[in-house]
Steps between C-alpha positions, in 0.01 A plus 500: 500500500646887385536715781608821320524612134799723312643558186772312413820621398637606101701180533262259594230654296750386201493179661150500495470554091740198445316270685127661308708407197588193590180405597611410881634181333913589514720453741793731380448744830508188760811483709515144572762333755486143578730351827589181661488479886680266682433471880286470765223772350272665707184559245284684761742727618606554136115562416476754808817649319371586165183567631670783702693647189207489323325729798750700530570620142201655348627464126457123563135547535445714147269354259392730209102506414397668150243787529383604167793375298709636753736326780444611886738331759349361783607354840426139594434419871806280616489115332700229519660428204669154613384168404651188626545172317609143587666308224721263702241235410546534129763232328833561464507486099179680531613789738721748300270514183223573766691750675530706174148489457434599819715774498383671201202548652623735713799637291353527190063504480396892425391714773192677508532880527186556567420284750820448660674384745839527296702298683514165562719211703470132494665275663567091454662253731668227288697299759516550878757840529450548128281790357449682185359904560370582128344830498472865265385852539371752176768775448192762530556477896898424514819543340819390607574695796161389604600110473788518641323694828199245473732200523709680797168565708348143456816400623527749804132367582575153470805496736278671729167328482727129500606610860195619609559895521322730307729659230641868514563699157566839433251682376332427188360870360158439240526445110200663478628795738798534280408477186235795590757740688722432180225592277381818723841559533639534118701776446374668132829650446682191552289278280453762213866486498557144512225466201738744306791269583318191403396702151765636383678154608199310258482743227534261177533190714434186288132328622696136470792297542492272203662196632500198270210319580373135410154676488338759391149454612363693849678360787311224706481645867359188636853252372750466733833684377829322425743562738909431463696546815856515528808596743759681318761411705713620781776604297245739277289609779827618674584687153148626441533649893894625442396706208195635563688600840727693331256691284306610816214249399313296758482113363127602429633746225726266365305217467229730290751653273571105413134451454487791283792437308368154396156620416668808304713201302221205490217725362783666306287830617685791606271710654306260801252564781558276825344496842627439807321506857543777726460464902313854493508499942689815537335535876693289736157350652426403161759202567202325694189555292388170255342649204533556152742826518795407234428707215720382143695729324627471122866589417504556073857398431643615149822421349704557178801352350721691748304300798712305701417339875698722684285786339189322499490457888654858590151596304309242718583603794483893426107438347421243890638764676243792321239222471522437912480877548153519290366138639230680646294527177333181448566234142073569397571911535835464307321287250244748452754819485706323207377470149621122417275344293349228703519150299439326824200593733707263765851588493432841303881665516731192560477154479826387658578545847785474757463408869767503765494358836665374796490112607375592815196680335219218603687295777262305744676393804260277723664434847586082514462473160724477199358666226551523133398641252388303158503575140261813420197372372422620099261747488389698173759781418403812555774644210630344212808509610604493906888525627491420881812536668549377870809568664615241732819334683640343215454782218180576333193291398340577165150397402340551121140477517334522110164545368389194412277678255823625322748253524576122515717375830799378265528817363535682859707234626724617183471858656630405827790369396555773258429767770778326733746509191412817419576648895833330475611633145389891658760433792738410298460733249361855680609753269431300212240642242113306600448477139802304434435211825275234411262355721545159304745239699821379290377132521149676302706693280697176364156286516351801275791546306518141437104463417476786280816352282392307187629198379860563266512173326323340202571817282816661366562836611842577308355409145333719270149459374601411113763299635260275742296505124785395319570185752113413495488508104810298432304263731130512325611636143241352286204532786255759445570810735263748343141481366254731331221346338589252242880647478800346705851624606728210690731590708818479269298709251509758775818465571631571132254759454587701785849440420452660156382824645728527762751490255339802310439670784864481602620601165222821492682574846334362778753445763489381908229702704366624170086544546303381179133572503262207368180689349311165401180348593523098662653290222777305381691824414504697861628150663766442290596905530494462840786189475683667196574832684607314869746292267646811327531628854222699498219616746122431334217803616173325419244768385175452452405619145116653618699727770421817445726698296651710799582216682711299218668815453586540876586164546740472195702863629513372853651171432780676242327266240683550151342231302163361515380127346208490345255281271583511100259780370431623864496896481566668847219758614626842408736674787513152643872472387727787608759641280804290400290188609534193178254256474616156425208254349547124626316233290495125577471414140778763439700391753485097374574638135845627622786311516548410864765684711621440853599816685827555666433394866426821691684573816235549757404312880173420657504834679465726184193611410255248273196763481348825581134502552296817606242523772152621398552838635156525675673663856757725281691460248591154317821392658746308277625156713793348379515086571815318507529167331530316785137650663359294158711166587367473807160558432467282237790246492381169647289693754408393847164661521323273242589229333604478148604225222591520181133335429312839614329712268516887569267769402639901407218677517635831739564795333924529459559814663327277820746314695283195535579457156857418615390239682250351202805536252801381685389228707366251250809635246749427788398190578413309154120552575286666176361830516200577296397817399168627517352692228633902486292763649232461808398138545155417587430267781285286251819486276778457776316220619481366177813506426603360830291193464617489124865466558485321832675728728638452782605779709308856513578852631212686507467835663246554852235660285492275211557187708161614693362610232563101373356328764191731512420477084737181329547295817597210191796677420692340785431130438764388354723735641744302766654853687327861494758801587293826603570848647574824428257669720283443777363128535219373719522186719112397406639487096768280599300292691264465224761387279598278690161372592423498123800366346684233691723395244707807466767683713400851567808718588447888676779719359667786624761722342622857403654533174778596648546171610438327175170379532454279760636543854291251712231249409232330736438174373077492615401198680190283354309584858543890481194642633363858401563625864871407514792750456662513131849512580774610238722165582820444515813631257540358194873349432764776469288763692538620869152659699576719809212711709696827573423797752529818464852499615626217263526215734281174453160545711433245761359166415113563388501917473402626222799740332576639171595155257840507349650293280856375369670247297533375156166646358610854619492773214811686483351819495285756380621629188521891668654438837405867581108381520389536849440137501845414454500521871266177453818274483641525835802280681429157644403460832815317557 
């Protein structure tokens, strides 16, 4: 039964709204404690104990009724919260699982704020002299000075009532009486000073932290949050202590410049919010009140590439020592002064938070008893992301505790060890730049190195691409390599043919490094231009002859093109060709009318440039990307990624100025395979999937849109296709499971690749039981190519962050053709 109404405090009308939110179904603002109690235990004096504390402290008593939408606080008469269980019957393989049961309903269930009480003990005797005390109270009527004082007064009682005395405190002054003085009491000039502080302080804040998170949907507040706990040692505890010593930091400040330091480097943020708790008792008689008094303050921490942990904590303890001064002004009023955009009605200006406290902070000491505290039970975080740090004997104690609703316990266990690597590297390393420390472990950094490394063998990465032709058509000479319609080229027809125009183009000049433009449609003619000019030494520029006439002209000054192959009777647009530009005609018939000639071997290596192929130039300008030999040997060369015999049958259907047709030319011709060509200009569905069925092939690139586009209209096309390439923009999982779903037979392969990396970088092989609601993933490098998540700083991001994706190896262009592009800066060194 109430006794008295009031209004409850800012703080624990914050409180309040959580829990409305929540539905009264989370547990995140429980303080649970659990303890085993060995001894001869006196329950009744221990019940006249508690029941005393709870007399004696009127913030005990506090439930909070709603009157028209709005919270009141009321006063309970005195209870007793204490109930008293015997499990010593229960069966030894029985008892623990029991126990944990048991004690979650005291340490975990949801309190009631309206009804109340808000506190609640139970206790269970196991064995004779063996106990378990399980027991929680909401944060709305304590905080941790109030536990700590709660656990020392049960105790006082208990030693008292155990020997028959009644038990003398000191004075306990009223919740309720202080929390009205200090609200009669508020100095206006003080607190419209303190807002300033805390606006000027906000002003441009960022509303989140954005760690990398598992998931992105609301968090669950009624999961339990994953907790990692580790001891950093006493040899880094003693460090963490010497130097914030030295700095004139308390271990308090220390330990939060670490926390912020990782945050800063794991959400590869610069500019964070983070709270931290704040006693707020500056009244000496405040030491004895229970109640919800601590008020949370937010420290924004920025950094730039200057940054280093010597700097970062002479800033963290400057902005705790202004943030103490203006404590007064309470987290709801400084939410409402700022203008942060509030993405998160819970945890509205920070979502990370640091606590600090001392072991001694919720000691119960029961006289004739040994006592001990166990494991903290897992309630629902109240943050995403929680550092608690409890200083003790040995060092320092750290606790994680992570949304459930945001991340996956593997992936926090990853963060603990990466926060206590992390601590270690910034004591080693205090005047080192932040930007330049990793918060990845060297064991991680070799796994990752070693994971994103693909495979170097099964290709040759010192041979050209005409040589690796040459070896492949002395092998399959009379076998057909190229197809279009009725009309056949083998392989040692190609061979002499491009030989024949390498020759001429040698004689009319062309020497190593040399670009030649091919201005030809699909056909016979732009594949063996392509061979002729790498065998006179030459780099080939595929352009595509229905560009517009700006772009051909762009593309042919950029790349220092002199010469340009073209079709017999093909007449360049006019202005396509600048001045002193010579067109040279190429005609297979010509070609196999003159008498055959074998150039002079050219003196090149896999590292000079094959081809120079243009981006579309839909974010800027078309940038000219220059592709080594040795990026087209490793792509198509006996590739890893799918698997190819010389029995496969090939389709070129891309456009040649798109690098997927460097993959549907060079693969099959690189491997004795046959390529077919499909008929110049667009290709209907109707007639690629003619065509496909016609000639039986057997392997098929198709870009995202037309491979959808496929499966929605000519689902026929693919079935008697055995493997289906696709990519080039965004995919959907539910496609690929459809595929699947629909065509069992065939291997369906998710590509990913710039063109600076020729083509393909990684490929996903797509399982046959792919569902729609599973992740796509890019895969895995393809052989010759390296994959590395990079920060902002340059070093490898922590197992399962997200970061910017870089990529090395064979495939790598060498360049941009003007190295004074702003995106030069796009090829950057290797992370080590």
């Amino acid at each position: 039964m109430a006794v008295s109404e009031y209004l409850p405090t800012r703080a624990q009308k914050r409180l309040w709204f959580i829990d409305r939110v929540n539905r009264g179904k989370s547990n995140a603002y429980l303080v649970p404690f659990v303890f085993s109690l060995e001894g001869e235990f006196d329950v009744a004096a221990f019940r006249s104990a508690v029941s005393r504390v709870v007399s004696r402290h009127d913030g005990l008593r506090m439930r909070f009724p709603v009157h028209d939408g709005e919270p009141s606080c009321s006063l309970l008469d005195d209870y007793d919260p204490l109930e008293y269980t015997d499990l010593s019957g229960v069966p030894d393989p029985r008892r623990e699982s029991v126990l944990v049961e048991w004690s979650a309903q005291y340490t975990l269930r949801p309190f009631d704020l309206d009804r109340g009480p808000l506190f609640r003990l139970g206790v269970a005797r196991v064995a004779p002299n063996h106990y378990r005390l399980a027991g929680a109270i909401h944060h709305i009527i304590s905080d941790g000075r109030s536990q700590r004082l709660l656990f020392d007064d049960i105790s006082i009682a208990y030693a008292a009532f155990k020997s028959g005395n009644e038990p003398s405190f000191e004075s306990a002054p009223s919740f309720v009486a202080r929390a009205w003085n200090a609200r009669e009491s508020m100095d206006e000039d003080s607190t419209r000073q303190s807002l300033a502080y805390w606006r000027s302080m906000l002003e441009g804040a960022p509303a989140r932290t954005e760690l990398p998170r598992d998931f992105t949907t609301q968090p669950d507040s009624q999961q339990p949050g994953h907790v990692c706990e580790f001891e950093p040692g006493g040899d880094l505890s003693a460090r963490i202590k010497r130097f914030g010593s030295k700095c004139g930091a308390t271990p308090f400040m220390s330990w939060l410049s670490i926390c912020l330091a990782f945050v800063h480097r794991y959400a590869d943020q610069d500019d964070i919010n983070l709270g931290y708790p704040f006693a707020n008792r500056p009244d000496p008689r405040d030491e004895r009140v229970i109640g919800f008094l601590a008020n949370t303050l937010v420290i924004r921490s920025r950094i730039d590439s200057d940054t280093t942990f010597r700097s970062l904590l002479g800033r963290v303890r400057k902005q705790c020592l202004e943030s103490y001064a203006h404590g007064n002004v309470q987290l709801d009023s400084i939410i409402e002064q700022t203008r942060v955009a509030r993405l998160d009605p819970i945890r509205p200006l920070f979502q990370v938070v640091c606590n600090f406290r001392n072991e001694r902070s919720l000691g119960l000491d029961l006289e004739g008893m040994a006592v001990r505290r166990l494991g903290r039970p897992r309630t629902a975080s109240k943050f995403e992301l929680q550092f608690d740090i409890t200083e003790c004997a040995g060092g320092f104690h750290v606790a994680m505790t992570a949304d459930a609703g945001s991340f996956r316990a593997a992936r926090v266990e990853r963060m603990g060890a990466h926060l206590l690597s992390f601590a270690g590297r910034l004591l080693n390393s205090p005047d080192v730049r932040l930007t330049g420390l990793s918060t990845t472990p060297l064991d991680e950094v070799n796994r990752l190195l070693a994971y994103g490394k693909g495979s170097r063998t099964g290709y040759s990465p010192s041979r050209t691409v005409d040589a690796c032709f040459r070896r492949v058509a002395a092998h399959y000479g009379d076998r057909v390599a190229l197809q279009s319609g009725d009309t056949r080229l083998t392989y040692a027809e190609i061979d002499r043919l491009s030989g024949t125009l390498a020759s001429k183009l040698a004689t009319d000049g062309v020497r190593r490094g040399d670009t030649v433009a091919i201005l030809a449609p699909r056909g016979f003619e732009s594949i063996v231009s392509m061979l002729g000019i790498l065998r006179a030494g030459g780099v080939y520029l595929p352009i595509d002859s229905v560009d517009p006439t700006p772009r051909m002209r762009r593309m042919i000054e950029v790349s220092g093109a002199r010469r340009v192959v073209c079709e017999a009777g093909f007449t360049a647009p006019p202005g396509a060709l600048p001045p002193g530009v010579t067109c040279i005609e190429v005609s297979v018939d010509a070609l196999c009318r003159s008498r055959p000639r074998d150039p002079s071997p050219a003196v090149r290596s896999a590292s000079d440039p094959a081809y120079v192929m243009f981006t579309s130039g839909t974010t800027g300008e078309p940038k000219g990307i220059s592709i080594p030999h040795r990026g087209i040997v490793r792509l198509a060369r006996s590739p890893d990624y799918v698997p190819v015999s010389d029995q496969d049958v090939f389709l070129q259907h891309a456009p040649l100025s798109f690098d997927a047709s460097t993959f549907e030319i060079w693969t099959p011709l690189l491997n004795g395979a046959r390529l077919v060509i499909a008929p110049q200009g667009a290709v209907s569905l109707r007639r690629l999937e003619s065509v496909v069925r016609a000639e039986g092939v057997t392997v098929l690139w198709l870009t995202s849109a037309m491979f959808k586009l496929a499966l929605d209209e000519r689902p026929g096309l693919f079935q008697t296709v055995e493997r289906v390439l696709t990519g080039g923009e965004v995919m959907f999982a539910e496609d690929m499971a459809r595929f699947v779903r629909q065509v069992p037979g065939c291997d369906l392969l998710h590509c990913y690749g710039p063109t600076e990396n020729t083509t393909f970088t990684t490929t996903y092989r797509v399982p046959g039981d792919f569902t729609p609601d599973a992740r796509l993933p890019i895969g895995r490098p393809i052989a010759g190519s390296d994959v590395y998540l990079l920060d902002r700083g340059g070093e490898l991001a922590p197992l399962g962050n997200s970061g910017e994706l870089c990529i090395a190896g064979e495939g790598l262009a060498v360049g941009y053709l003007n190295e004074e592009t702003p995106e030069a800066s796009r090829f950057v060194e290797h992370p080590r």
